[in-house]
C-alpha positions as CSV (number, residue, x, y, z in Angstrom):
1,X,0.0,0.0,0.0
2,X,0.8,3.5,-0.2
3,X,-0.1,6.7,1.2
4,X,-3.4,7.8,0.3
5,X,-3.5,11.4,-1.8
6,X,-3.1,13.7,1.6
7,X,-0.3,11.7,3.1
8,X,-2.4,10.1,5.8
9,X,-2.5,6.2,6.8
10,X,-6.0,6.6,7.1
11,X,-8.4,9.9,7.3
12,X,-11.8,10.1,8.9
13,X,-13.8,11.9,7.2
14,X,-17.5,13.7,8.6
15,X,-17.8,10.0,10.4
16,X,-20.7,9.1,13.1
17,X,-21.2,6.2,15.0
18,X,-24.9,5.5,16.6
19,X,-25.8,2.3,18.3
20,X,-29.6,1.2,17.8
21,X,-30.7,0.7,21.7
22,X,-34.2,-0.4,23.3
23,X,-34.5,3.8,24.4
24,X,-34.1,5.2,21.2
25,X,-30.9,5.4,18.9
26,X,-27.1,6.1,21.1
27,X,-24.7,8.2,19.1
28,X,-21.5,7.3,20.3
29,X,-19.3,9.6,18.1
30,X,-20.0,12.6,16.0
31,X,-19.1,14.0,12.9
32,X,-15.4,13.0,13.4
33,X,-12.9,14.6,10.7
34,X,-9.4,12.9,11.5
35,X,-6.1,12.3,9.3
36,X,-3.4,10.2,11.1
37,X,-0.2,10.9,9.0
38,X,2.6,8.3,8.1
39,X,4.9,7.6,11.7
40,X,2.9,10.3,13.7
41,X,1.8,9.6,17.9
42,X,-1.7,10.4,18.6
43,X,-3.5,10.5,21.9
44,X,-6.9,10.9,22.6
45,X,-8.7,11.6,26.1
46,X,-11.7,11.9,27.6
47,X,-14.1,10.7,29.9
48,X,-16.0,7.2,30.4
49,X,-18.4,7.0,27.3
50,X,-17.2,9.6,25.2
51,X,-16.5,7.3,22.1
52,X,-12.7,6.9,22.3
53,X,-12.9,3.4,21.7
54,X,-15.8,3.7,18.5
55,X,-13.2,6.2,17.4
56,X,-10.4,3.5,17.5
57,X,-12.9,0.9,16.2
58,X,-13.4,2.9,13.6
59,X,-10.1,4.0,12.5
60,X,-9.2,0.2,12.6
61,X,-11.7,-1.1,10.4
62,X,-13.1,-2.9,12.9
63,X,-16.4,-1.2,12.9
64,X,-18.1,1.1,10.2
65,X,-19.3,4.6,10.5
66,X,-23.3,5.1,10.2
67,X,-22.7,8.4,8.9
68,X,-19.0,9.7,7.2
69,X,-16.2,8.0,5.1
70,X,-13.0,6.5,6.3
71,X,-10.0,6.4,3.8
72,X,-7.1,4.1,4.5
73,X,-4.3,4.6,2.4
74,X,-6.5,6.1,-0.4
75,X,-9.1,3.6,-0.9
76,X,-12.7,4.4,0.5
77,X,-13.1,1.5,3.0
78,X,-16.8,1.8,2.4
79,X,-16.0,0.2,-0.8
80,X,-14.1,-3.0,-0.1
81,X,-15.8,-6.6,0.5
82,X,-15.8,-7.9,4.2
83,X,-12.7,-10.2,3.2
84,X,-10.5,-7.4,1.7
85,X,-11.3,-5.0,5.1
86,X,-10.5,-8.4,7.3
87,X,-7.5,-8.4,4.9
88,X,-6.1,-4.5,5.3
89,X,-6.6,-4.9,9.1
90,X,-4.7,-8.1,8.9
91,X,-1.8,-6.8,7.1
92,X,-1.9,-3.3,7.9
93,X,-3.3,-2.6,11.3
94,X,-2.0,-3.4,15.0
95,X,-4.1,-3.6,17.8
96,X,-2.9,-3.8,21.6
97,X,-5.4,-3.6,24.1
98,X,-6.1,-3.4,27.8
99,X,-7.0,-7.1,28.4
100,X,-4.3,-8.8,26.3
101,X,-6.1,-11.6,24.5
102,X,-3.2,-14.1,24.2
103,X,-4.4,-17.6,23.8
104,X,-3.6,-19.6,27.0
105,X,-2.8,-23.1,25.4
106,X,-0.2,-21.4,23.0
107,X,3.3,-20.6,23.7
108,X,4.3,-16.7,23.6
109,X,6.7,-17.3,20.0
110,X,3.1,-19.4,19.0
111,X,0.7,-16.3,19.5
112,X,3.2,-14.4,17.9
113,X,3.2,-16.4,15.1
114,X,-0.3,-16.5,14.8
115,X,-1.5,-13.5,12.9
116,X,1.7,-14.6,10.1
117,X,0.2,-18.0,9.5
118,X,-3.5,-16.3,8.7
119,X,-1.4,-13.9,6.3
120,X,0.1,-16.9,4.9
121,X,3.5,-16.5,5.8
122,X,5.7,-19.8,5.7
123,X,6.3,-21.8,9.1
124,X,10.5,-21.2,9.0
125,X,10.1,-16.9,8.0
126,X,7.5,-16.6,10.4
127,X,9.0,-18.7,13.4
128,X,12.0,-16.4,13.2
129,X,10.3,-13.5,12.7
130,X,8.2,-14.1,16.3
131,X,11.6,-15.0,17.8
132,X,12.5,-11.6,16.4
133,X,9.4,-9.8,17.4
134,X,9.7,-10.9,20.9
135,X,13.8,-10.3,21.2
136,X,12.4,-6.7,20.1
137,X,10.0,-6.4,23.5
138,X,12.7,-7.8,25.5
139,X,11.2,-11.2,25.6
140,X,14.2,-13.5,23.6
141,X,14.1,-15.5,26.5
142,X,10.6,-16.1,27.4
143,X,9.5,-17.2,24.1
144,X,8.9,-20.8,24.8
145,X,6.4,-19.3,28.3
146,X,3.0,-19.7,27.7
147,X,0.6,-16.8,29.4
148,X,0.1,-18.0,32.4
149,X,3.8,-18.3,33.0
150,X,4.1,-14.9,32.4
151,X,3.2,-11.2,34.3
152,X,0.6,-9.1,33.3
153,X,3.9,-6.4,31.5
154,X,5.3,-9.5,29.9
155,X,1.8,-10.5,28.9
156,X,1.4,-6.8,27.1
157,X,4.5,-6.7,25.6
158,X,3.8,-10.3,23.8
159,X,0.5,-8.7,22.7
160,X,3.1,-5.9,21.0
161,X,5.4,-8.2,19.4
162,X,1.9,-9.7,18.2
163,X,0.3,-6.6,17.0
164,X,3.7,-6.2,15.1
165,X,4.0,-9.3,13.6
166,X,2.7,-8.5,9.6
167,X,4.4,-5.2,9.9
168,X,1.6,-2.7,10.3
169,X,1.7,0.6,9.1
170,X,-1.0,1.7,12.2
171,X,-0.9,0.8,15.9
172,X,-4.1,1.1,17.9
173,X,-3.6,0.7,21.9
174,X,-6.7,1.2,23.7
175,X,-5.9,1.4,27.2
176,X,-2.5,-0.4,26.8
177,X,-1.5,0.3,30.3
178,X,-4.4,-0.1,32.2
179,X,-4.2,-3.6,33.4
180,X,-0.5,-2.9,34.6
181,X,0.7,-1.2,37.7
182,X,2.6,2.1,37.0
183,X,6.5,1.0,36.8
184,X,4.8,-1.8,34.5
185,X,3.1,0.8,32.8
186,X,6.5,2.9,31.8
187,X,8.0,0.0,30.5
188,X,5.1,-0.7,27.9
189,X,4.8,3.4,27.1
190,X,8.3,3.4,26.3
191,X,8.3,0.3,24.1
192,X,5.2,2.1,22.6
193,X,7.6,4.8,22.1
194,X,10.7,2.7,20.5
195,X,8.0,1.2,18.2
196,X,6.5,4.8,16.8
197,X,10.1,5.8,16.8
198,X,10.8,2.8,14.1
199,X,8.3,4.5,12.1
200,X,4.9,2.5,13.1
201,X,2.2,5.6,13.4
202,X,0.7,5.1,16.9
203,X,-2.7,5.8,18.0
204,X,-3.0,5.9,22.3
205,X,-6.4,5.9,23.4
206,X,-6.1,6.5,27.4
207,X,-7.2,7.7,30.5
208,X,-3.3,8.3,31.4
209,X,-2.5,11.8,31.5
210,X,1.5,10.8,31.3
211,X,0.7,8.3,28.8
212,X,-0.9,10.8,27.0
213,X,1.9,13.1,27.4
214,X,4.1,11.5,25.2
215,X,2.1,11.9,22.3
216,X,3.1,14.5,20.0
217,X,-0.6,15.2,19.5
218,X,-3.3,14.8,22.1
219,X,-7.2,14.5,21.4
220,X,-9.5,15.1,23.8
221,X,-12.9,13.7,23.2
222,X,-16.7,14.3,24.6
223,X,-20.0,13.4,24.1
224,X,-18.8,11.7,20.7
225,X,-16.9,15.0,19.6
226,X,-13.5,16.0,19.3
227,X,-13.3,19.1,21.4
228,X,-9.7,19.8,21.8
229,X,-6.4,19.3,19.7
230,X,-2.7,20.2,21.9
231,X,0.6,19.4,19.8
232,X,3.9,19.1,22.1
């Protein structure tokens, strides 16, 4: 892929998200315009229920906006079948998340592995590209651990190495620090860091006001709008 006509990874365009509840129709975000440019740190903030997560959701493909367009490298995501959207999110798109959704009976190198072999990558690349991966989070050594065997940081930073493993031009973390007490915590912001650094854009969404700080552009989000943008 390459960058769409503006430069971005991916650009939300107008988009709104409602929910169809019991009470009456929920709009969870709101006319959302948003470009996320090639290797660029984003944070966004807000309260409980202000659509952070739709907003992620959204950017990732994962869900689709009621209302608005979303562009991902150029082509209208509107546009592609379910199988070429499962496909760009596959290939293109990281996700780390609070809860860190490793699969208990595998092995840390065999989670890794895991989103390869749905891309089709070949047993031998893709076994030393998870021994890679996990050498890269500082976990060369644990690779053979399955999750229970490991602490709730180790557990994360698998989840990383994981949401790097088909070289994704976009990483979503919702929350990435939330399960993990606050020296824990540093250690997985920082390896967030080293991997926007390395030219992966980054997308934080966080109640962590010094995890938000070390986005070079912070979001702050309510009732479904963004209503404040701070570069540092």
């Amino acid at each position: 892929m390459t960058d769409g006509p503006n430069g971005a990874v991916v650009s939300a365009v107008g988009v709104s998200r409602a929910f169809s509840m019991p009470a009456g129709p929920v709009v969870a975000v709101r006319d959302v315009t948003l470009t996320i440019a090639p290797g660029e740190h984003t944070a966004i903030r807000g309260p409980s229920g202000c659509g952070k997560s739709t907003l992620l959701h959204i950017l990732g493909c994962v869900d689709a906006p009621t209302s608005g367009s979303l562009i991902f490298d150029g082509r209208d995501v509107a546009g592609l079948s379910d199988r070429a959207r499962s496909l760009l999110r596959l290939r293109h798109i990281g996700f780390v998340f609070q809860r860190f959704f490793l699969l208990p009976m595998l092995t840390a190198a065999e989670n890794v592995e895991l989103p390869q072999a749905e891309a089709g990558v070949a047993k031998a690349e893709r076994r030393h590209r998870s021994l890679e991966l996990l050498d890269y989070v500082g976990l060369g050594a644990r690779a053979g651990h399955r999750p229970s065997q490991l602490s709730g940081g180790e557990m994360q930073r698998v989840a990383i190495a994981r949401a790097l493993a088909n070289q994704p031009r976009l990483l979503l973390a919702d929350e990435p620090t939330g399960e993990l007490d606050q020296v824990t915590g540093e250690h997985v912001a920082a390896l967030l860091d080293r991997v926007n650094a390395d030219g992966t854009a980054l997308v934080v969404v966080t109640h962590d006001l010094a995890l938000a700080g070390r986005a070079r552009r912070v979001l702050t989000m309510r009732d479904g709008r963004i209503e404040d943008e701070a570069r540092q």
